[in-house]
MARMI-690828 format. One record per residue (C-alpha): x, y, z; residue in three letters. Coordinates in pm, whole numbers, plus 50000, padded with zeros to 5 digits. Layout:
<sites>
XYZALA/...
</sites>
This chain:
<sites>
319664160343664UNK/322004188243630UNK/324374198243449UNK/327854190143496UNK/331074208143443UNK/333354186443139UNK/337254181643220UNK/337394171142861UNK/334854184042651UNK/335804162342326UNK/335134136142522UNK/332024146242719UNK/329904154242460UNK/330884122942259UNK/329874102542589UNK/326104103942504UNK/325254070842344UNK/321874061742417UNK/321774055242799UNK/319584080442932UNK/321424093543197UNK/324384100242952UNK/321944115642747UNK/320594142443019UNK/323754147843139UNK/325894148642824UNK/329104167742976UNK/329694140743255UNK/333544138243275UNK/335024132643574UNK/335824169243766UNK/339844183743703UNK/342764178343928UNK/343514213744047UNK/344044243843835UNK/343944216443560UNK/344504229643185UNK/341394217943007UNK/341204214442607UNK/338224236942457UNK/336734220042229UNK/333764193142218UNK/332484165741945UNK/329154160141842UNK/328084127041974UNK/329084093941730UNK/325424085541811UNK/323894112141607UNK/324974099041246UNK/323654065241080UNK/323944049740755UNK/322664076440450UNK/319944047840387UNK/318784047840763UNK/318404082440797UNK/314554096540883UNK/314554127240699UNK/316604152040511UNK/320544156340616UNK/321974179540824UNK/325714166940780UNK/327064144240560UNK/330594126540671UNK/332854122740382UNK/334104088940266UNK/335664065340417UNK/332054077040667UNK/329654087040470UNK/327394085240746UNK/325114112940803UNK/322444131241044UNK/319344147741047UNK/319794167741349UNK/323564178241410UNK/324614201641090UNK/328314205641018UNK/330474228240786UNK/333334222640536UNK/335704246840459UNK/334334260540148UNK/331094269040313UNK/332664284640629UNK/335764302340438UNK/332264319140215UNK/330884325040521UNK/333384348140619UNK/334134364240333UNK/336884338240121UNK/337084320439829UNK/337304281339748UNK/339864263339929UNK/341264249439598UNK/342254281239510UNK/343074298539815UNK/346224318539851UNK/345824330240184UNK/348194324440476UNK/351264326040245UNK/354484336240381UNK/353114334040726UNK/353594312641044UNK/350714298541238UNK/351444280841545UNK/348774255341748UNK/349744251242125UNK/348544214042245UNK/349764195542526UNK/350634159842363UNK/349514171342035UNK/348664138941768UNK/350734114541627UNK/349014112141333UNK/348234151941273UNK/350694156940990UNK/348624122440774UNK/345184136340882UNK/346044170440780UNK/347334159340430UNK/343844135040403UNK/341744165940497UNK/343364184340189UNK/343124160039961UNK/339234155340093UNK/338554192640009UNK/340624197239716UNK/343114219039887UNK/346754230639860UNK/349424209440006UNK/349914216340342UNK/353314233140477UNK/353144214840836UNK/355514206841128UNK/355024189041437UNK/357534203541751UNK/358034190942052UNK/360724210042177UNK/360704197142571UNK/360444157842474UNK/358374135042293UNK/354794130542438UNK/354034094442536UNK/351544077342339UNK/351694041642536UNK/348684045742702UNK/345904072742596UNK/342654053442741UNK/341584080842986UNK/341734053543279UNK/343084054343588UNK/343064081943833UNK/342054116543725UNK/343524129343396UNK/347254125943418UNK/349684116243182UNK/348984099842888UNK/345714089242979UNK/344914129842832UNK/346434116542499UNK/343784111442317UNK/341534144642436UNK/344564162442326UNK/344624141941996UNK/341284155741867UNK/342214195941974UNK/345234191941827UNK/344064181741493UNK/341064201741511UNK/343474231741558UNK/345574219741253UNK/342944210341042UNK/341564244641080UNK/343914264341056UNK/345034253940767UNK/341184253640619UNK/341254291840665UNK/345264301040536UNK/346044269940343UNK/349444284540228UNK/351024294140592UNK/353134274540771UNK/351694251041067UNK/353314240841324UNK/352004218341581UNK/353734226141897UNK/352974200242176UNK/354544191942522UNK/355234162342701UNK/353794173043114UNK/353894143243356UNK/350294159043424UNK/348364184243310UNK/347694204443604UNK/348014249943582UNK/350844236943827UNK/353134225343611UNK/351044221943289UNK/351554255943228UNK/354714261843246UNK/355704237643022UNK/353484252242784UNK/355244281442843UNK/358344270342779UNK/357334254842460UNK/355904292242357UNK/359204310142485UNK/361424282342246UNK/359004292641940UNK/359144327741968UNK/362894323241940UNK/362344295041678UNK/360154311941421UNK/359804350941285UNK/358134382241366UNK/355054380041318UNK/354154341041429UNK/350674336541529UNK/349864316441785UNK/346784296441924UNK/345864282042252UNK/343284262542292UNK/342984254542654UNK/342904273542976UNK/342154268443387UNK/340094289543568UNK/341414320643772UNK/339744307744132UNK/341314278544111UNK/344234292444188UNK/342904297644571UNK/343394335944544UNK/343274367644364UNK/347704374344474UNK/347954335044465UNK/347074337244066UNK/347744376443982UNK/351674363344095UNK/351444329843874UNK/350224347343569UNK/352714377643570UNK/355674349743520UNK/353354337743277UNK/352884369043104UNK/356484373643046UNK/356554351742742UNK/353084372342585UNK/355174403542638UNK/358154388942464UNK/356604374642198UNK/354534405942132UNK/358194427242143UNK/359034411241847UNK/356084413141660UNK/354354381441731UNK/350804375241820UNK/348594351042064UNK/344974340242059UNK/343274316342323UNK/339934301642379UNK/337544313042612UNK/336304287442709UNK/333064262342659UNK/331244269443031UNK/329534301642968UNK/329824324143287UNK/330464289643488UNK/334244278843665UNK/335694261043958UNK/336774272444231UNK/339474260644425UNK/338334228244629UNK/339614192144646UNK/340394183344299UNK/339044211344213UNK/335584202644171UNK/333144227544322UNK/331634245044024UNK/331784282844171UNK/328414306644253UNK/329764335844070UNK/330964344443722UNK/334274328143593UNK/336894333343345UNK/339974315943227UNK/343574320143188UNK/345644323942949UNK/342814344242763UNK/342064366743027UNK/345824377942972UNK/345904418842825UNK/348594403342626UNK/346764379142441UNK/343244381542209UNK/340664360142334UNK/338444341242104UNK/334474336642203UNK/332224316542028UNK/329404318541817UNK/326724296241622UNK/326654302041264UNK/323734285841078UNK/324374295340729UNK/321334272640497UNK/319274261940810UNK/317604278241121UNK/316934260941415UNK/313544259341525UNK/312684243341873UNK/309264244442031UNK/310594225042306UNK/313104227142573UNK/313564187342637UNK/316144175542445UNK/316754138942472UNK/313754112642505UNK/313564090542792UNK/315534065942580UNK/318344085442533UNK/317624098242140UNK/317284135142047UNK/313674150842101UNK/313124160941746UNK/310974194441916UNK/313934208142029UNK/316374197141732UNK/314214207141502UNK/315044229041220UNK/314134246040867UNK/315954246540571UNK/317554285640447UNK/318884310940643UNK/322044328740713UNK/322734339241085UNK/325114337741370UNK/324104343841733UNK/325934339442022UNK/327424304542152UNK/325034292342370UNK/323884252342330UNK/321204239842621UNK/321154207242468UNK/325044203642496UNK/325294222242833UNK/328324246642664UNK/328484279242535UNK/331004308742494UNK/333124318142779UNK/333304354842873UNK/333164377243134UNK/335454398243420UNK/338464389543543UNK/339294389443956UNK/342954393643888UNK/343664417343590UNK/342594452943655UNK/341074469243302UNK/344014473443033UNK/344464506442911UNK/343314495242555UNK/339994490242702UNK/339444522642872UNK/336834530042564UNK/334494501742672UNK/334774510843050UNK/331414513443080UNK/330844478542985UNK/333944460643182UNK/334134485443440UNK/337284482943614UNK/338174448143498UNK/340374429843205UNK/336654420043019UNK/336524388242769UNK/336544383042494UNK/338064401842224UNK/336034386841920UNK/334544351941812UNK/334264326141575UNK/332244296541555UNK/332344270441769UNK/329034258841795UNK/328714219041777UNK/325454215241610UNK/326994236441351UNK/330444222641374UNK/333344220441161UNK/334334182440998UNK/337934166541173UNK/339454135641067UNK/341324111941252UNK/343354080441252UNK/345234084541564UNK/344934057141872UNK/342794026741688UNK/342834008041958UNK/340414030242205UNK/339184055741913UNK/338514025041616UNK/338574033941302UNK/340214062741099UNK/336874086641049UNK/335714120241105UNK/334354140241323UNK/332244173541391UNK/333944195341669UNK/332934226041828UNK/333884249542117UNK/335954276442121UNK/339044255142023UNK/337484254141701UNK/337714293241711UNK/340854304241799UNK/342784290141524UNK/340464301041251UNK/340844335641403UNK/344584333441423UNK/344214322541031UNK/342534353740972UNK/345114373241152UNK/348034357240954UNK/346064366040668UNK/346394403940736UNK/349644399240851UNK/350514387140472UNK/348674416740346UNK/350784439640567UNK/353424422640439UNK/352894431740055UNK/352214465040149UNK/355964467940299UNK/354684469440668UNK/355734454241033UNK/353774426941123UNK/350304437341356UNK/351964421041717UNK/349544435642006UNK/346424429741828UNK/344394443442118UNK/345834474342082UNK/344424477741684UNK/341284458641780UNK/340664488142053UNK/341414517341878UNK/339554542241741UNK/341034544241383UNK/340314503541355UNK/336594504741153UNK/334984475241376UNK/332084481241161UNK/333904472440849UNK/336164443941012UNK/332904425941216UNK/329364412041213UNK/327894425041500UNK/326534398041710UNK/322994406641872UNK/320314389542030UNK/319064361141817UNK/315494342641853UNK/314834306341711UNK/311594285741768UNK/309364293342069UNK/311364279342338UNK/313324298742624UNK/316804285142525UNK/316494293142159UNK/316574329842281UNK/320144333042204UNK/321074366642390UNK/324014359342662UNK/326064330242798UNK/324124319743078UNK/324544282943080UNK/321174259043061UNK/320804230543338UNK/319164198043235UNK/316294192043530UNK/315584158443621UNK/312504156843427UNK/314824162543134UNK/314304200743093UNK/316174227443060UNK/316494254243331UNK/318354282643347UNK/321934276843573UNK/322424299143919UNK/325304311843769UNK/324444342943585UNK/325584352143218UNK/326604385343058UNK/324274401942799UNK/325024400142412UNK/324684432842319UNK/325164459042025UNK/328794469641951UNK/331154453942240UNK/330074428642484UNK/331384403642725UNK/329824372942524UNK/331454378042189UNK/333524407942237UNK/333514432241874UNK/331564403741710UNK/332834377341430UNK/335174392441177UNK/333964394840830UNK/337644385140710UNK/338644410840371UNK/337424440440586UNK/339164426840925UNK/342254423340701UNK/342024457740555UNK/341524472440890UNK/345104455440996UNK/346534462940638UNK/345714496040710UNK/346894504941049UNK/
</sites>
């Protein structure tokens, strides 16, 4: 069986609950309308935790209350253990982020986000949040976010967009508890690149105007370049797109996006747009030179996977303990790259954007090409980050939480980090950092003292724990993985087209920016 593009990867991933088809081909959504704007992010399946009494072995993530379930094979972070990951203190004391403007870009964003975010605080013992929800073109309509009907118009996306959005707020805040979030959401009729993104847009352009130099904001979401039919068809699209980055950047603002969850995979123009493509792929707006794309990686900080074999579900559906196995200790992070999920980092060349002049040091890596991504985070699922929710009882049941990958889980953190040394520039009397790529890029930026270096990484004795580029895995029908047709890009010492500089270790990233 293989492996299957997701329209919604929050709900893809969550789909696998026992059946075995489900559970060899976990991202089974239905395929996009055209140049449809897709959330990046992806939840660990529901059917992974049990009761702390029925559990077969030691846990790998515990839920907090009102869950407290827990599992043995998906592990998950709070934000004490990530923000020491990176480099920050306890939450409870945390400072960081104050003074400063962060803000999340969701189509339909949550209706419950502000009451989640303030339960998430209260879970981890953190600061009260400083939060607004926007919606500066309309209310989004909540009447009806089931995900039937045809496609993924309208509110049936509600509740996809629910769990980005408060994964984006949530996480955020986890990283600069003291800045200023705004949810900024949009009301489309559909959420096609057609028209999706220009209300997007529009949103952006009202919040550049709305908030002050120096706003950082996150997108989550993206469409793919070929499915805008051509090279001119998309290169003229994204320049009126563009205008807003370049505004935005003018006054001293700065924009992250995802790169996507598909590896080196993307559509290509088709009915509905549903032909995965033969050739590499990359997204928009990340690809942009006027915005920082985000990549993904896998921390595992206190375990290490170890799989010594590459089936991942049983016949029955359940998790082949050979391939989610894993031993206690360790502190890595490798690149993004999850067979058992079927997602990994996006990255790669663009077809539209020749290579930006900030780039022109790591021309022999992106040739003549607008290469992705600028850095990463992590936004591995098993490995995920918790996300509560009470939004939508009726479809989604009970308030409870979640663990949520993909590279919507990165961007915002980064952006966090980024408002961080925005605050630091601040103190020091300085301009806010704007065109990030240009610091990132530059030769007086230290990326040795602002980034871990993300290299090849080898776990267990299997072909898919060799974690070394983005080429996506392919569940066979005999339930095995296989490498996809679509070829990857190499992770690599210094800059590469998987994770970009690498994963910012945040106090030197932030004395880097303080500094330039």
């Amino acid at each position: 069986m293989s492996r299957t593009r997701t329209l919604y990867a929050v709900l893809g991933v969550s789909a696998m609950v026992g059946a075995s088809a489900l559970a060899l081909s976990p991202m089974s959504s239905p395929p996009p309308s055209s140049a449809a704007v897709v959330p990046f992010a992806a939840q660990a399946p529901d059917s992974a935790f049990t009761p702390a009494a029925d559990a077969s072995g030691p846990a790998a993530c515990t839920r907090p209350a009102p869950d407290n379930r827990v599992s043995t094979t998906i592990h998950c972070y709070t934000p004490d253990q990530l923000r020491e990951h990176y480099g920050l203190g306890p939450l409870a004391t945390g400072t960081e982020g104050a003074g400063q403007t962060i803000v999340l870009v969701d189509a339909y964003g949550s209706p419950t986000a502000a009451d989640d975010l303030n339960f998430f605080a209260q879970t981890f013992g953190g600061p009260a949040p400083d939060f607004e929800a926007v919606s500066p073109l309309g209310t989004p309509d909540y009447t009806n976010p089931t995900g039937k009907g045809v496609g993924q118009s309208g509110p049936n996306s509600a509740a996809g967009w629910a769990g980005e959005a408060n994964l984006d707020v949530q996480w955020a805040y986890a990283m600069a508890p003291k800045a200023h979030i705004v949810l900024l959401s949009t009301p489309p009729a559909e959420t096609q690149g057609v028209q999706g993104v220009p209300n997007l847009m529009k949103a952006i352009d009202w919040a550049i105007t709305k908030y002050p130099s120096g706003t950082v904001f996150s997108m989550s979401f993206g469409t793919d370049e070929q499915t805008f039919g051509s090279a001119s068809a998309a290169k003229t699209q994204f320049a009126k797109f563009d205008q807003t980055f370049q505004r935005g950047l003018a006054k001293g603002d700065t924009f992250f996006a995802s790169s996507g969850d598909d590896g080196s995979t993307g559509y290509v123009r088709s009915h509905r747009a549903g032909t995965v493509g033969s050739t590499p792929e990359v997204s928009y707006p990340n690809v942009s030179p006027y915005v920082t794309s985000v990549g993904g990686t896998q921390v595992q900080d206190g375990w290490t996977w170890n799989p010594t074999q590459d089936v991942p579900y049983l016949a029955d559906g359940s998790r082949n303990p050979a391939y989610w196995g894993w031993n206690p200790g360790g502190d890595t992070e490798a690149v993004w790259n999850e067979g058992g999920f079927g997602i990994g980092t996006g990255g790669g060349l663009s077809t539209v954007y020749p290579r930006p002049a900030f780039q022109d040091g790591v021309s022999g890596v992106v040739g003549n090409a607008r290469g992705v991504p600028d850095l990463a985070w992590n936004a591995a699922v098993n490995g995920g980050v918790l996300v509560f929710h009470s939004y939508f009882p009726s479809t989604e049941g009970a308030p409870a939480w979640g663990v949520y990958g993909g590279t919507s889980a990165a961007s915002p953190q980064a952006a966090a980090a980024t408002a961080i040394a925005n605050q630091a520039r601040a103190a020091a009397g300085k301009a806010p950092i704007g065109d990030l790529n240009k610091a990132l890029y530059s030769s007086s930026f230290d990326k040795s003292a602002a980034f871990r270096d993300i290299v090849p990484q080898t776990y267990g004795t299997t072909p898919s724990g060799m974690l070394n580029s983005n080429r996506m895995w392919d569940i066979a029908a005999d339930g095995s993985l296989t490498p996809d047709p679509v070829p990857g890009y190499p992770t690599t010492g210094g800059y590469d087209l998987t994770t970009g500089w690498g994963a910012p270790t945040v106090p030197g990233y932030v004395a880097q920016l303080a500094a330039q």
